[in-house]
C-alpha positions, -999 to +999 in steps of 0.1 A: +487-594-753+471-629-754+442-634-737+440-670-725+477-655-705+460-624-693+426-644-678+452-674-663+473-646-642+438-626-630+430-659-625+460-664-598+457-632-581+420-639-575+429-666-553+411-664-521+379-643-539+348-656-539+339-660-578+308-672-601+316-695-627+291-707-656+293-737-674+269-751-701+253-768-675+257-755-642+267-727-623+289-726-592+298-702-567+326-706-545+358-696-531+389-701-556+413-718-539+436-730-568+445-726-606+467-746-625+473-769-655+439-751-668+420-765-638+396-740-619+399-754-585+369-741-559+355-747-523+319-743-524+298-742-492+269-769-497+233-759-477+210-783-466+205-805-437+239-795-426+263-773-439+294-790-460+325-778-479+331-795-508+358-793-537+343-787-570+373-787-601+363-768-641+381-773-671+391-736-680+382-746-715+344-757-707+335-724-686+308-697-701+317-668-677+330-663-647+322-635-623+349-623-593+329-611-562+345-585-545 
């Protein structure tokens, strides 16, 4: 079985899960809300002043780890 297939279709049914995922250079946290074309799609939840949403998008190819919360 070839992995890059088995990680893209856990990958679609995580959709909804909160997940972890590690780059080089950062490390997000967020809810998945998409996967395709090899883009990780995520809504983080930004705290500070006041609380925003925002879109972050990872190149399957450029991410470390990732971590499914259940």
């Amino acid at each position: 079985m070839n992995f890059s297939w088995r990680l893209e279709s856990q990958l679609q049914q995580s959709i909804g899960m909160t997940l972890e995922v590690a780059t080089d250079n950062a490390l997000f946290e967020g809810v998945l809300t998409s996967f395709e074309n090899g883009l990780i799609k995520l809504e983080e939840t930004v705290i500070g002043y006041e609380r925003e949403n925002r879109s972050v998008f990872i190149a399957l190819s450029s991410v470390n780890f990732i971590k499914v919360q259940f």
